[in-house]
N, C-alpha and C positions, 0 to 999 in steps of 0.2 A: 627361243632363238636357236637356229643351227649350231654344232659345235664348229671350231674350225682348231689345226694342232696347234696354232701358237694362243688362244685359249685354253685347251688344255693344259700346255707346257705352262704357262702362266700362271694357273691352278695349280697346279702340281705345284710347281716351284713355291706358292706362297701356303699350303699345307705340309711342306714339308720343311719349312721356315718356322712354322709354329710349335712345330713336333717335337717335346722335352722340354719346350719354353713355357713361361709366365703369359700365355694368350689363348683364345677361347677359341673355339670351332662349338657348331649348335645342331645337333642330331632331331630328326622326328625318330621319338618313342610311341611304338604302340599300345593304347592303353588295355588293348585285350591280350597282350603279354606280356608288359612293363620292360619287354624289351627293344631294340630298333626297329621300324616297321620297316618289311623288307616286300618289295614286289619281284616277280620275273618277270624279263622284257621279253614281249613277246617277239621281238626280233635277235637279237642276241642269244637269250635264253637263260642271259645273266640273273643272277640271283643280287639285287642291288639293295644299299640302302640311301638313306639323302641327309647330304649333310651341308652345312651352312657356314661361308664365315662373316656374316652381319644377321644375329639375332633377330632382326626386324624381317629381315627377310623368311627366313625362319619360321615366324607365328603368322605369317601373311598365307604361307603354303599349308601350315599345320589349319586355318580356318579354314579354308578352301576346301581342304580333305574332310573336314567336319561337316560343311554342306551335301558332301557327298557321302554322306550318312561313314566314313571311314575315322574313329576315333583317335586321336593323336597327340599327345603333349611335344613342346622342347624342352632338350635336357642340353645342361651346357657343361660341356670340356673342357678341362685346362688341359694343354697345353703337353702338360706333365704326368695326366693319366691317358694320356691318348695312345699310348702302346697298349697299356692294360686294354682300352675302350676295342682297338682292332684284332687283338689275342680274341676277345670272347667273339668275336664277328668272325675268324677261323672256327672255332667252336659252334658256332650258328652255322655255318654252311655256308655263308654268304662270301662272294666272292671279286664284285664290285661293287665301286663308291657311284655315287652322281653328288656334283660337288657343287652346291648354285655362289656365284660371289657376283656382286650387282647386275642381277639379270641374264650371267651368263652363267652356260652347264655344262662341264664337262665332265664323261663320263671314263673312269679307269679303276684299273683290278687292283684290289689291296694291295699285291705283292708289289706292285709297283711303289706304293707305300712303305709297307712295311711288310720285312720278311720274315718267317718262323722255322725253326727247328725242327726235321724231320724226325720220326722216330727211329728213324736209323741213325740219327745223330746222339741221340739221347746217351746217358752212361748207363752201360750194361746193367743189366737186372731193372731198370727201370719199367714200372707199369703202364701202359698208355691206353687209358679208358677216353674214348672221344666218340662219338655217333653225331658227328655232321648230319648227314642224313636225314636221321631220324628225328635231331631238332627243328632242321629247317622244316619238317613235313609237319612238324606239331604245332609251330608258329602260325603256319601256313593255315592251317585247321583254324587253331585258337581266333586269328585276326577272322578267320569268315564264321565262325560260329556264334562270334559273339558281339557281332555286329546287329543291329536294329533288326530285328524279326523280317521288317521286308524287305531290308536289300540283303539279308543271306541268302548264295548259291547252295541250294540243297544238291545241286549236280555234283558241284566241286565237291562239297564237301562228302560225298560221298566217294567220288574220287581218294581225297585224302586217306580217309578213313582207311584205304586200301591200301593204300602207298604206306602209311603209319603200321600198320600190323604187320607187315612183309619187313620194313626194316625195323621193327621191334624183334623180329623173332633172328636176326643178324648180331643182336645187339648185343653188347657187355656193359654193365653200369654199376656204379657207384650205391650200395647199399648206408645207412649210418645205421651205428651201433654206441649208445653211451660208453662212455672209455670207465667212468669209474665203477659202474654198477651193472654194468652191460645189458642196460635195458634199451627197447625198441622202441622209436618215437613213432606216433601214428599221427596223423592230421584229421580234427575231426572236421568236417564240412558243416554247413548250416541244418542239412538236412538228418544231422545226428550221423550219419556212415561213415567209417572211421576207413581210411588209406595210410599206406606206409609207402612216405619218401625213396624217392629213385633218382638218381642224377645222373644225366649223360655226361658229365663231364667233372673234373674236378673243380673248373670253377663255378660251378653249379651247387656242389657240393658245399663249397667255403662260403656262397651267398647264406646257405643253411648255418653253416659250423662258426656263427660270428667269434660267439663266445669260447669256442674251443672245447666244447665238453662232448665234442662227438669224435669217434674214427672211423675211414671210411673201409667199407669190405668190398670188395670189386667181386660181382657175381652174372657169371653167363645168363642169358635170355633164357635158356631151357633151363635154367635151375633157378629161377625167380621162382614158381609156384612153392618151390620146397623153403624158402626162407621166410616167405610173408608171416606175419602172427595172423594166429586163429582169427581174432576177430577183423581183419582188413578185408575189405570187400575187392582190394587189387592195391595197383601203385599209384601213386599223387608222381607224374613226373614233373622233374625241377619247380619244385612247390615256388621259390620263388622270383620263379620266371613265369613261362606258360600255365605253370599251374595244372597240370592237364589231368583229371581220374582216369585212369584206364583198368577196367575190369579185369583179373586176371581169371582164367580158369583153371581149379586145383582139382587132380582126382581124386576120388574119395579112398582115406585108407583110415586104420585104425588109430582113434584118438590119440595124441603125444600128449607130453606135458606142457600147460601153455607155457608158454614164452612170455615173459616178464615185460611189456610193454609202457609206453608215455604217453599216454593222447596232449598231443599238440591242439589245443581249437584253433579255426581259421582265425578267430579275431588277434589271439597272438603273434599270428604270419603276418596279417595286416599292419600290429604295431611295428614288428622288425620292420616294414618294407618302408614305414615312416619315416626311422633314424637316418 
């Protein structure tokens, strides 16, 4: 169905009726990033996600998407974490909603939702590690890579791919380091090669840092090859989002001492992602 403004205004007004309160709104998550599945319209240009306020409606879209070989869960929002839910969707890049409520869709920019803190607002000395960008591009990747063998775009993704190492080499991110014994956590993958966590964001970070026994070290693009441990084959970016290995390349210089490391196995990423 067409939008028309007093549908929109009527959307709007009834998600921002919910926002802080004790009632639910129903997101599609993608399951090849476990975070919101995000498309760009190819009219607009918008970077969108979808979101629902009747459940049912919700898993009717999220099947549909599944026939169309595009994997998807609902995840459901109260009310009361829906600020948090649209902070990490600044952090994702994404930058409008499409909002289905019985049959009708209308489509509006977060800000019009909810608005965020510039970093020029921030209190001085304040760090602000963030790579919109670079996440959206990796989402972007992850959701077409790891879709059913025959309906991935080997074009796009090759595209990506491109798009992803131009704004990795822009980028500033989030290292962890153990607070008490200052050791290096690695992620080891199924296939035994071990990577060492990178986070575009600090809440990307704090999905890692549940327990609290990490802190984070903010470290430039050009200066990642010099922190990895020896044995990382690169970085796991936001292990528990996109999940993404990216191979780094280090030049060869004269053996250091290693560096005191943790291998994390995937299977324990998997149990956190459970809790």
């Amino acid at each position: 169905m067409s939008e028309t403004p007093n549908t929109i205004t009527a959307i709007k007004k009834e998600l921002l009726m919910r926002l802080g309160h004790d009632a639910d709104i129903f997101a599609l998550i993608s399951l090849c990033t476990r975070e919101p599945y995000v498309v760009c319209d190819e009219e607009t240009f918008d970077d969108e996600v979808f979101l629902f306020l009747d459940e049912e409606e919700a898993k009717k879209e999220a099947a549909k998407l599944a026939e169309e070989k595009v994997p998807v869960t609902v995840a459901k929002i109260n009310g009361k974490d829906m600020l948090v839910f649209f902070t990490g969707l600044y952090t994702l890049g994404v930058n409008a909603l499409v909002v289905t409520d019985k049959g009708e869709k209308a489509s509006m920019q977060i800000s019009d939702i909810v608005k965020r803190k510039s970093p020029e607002d921030m209190p001085q000395g304040t760090v602000w590690v963030e790579n919109p960008a670079l996440h959206l591009t990796a989402a972007y990747l992850a959701q077409e890579m790891r879709r059913p063998a025959a309906s991935a775009d080997k074009e796009r993704m090759a595209e990506l791919n491109e798009e992803l190492t131009a704004d990795f080499k822009k980028g500033t991110f989030i290292f962890a380091l153990q607070k008490e014994e200052k050791g290096i956590p690695l992620v080891k993958l199924k296939d035994g090669q071990l990577y060492q966590p990178a986070f575009t964001d600090i809440l990307e970070f704090q999905k890692f840092n549940r327990e609290n026994k990490m802190r984070p070290v903010v470290v430039e693009a050009a200066k990642v090859p010099t922190v990895l441990a020896n044995e990382a084959q690169g970085i796991i970016l936001n292990v528990m989002g996109v999940n993404l290995p990216l191979t780094v390349s280090r030049p060869k210089v004269q053996a250091a001492e290693p560096k005191r490391t943790i291998p994390v196995p995937v299977e324990e990423i998997n149990k956190a992602l459970e809790k």
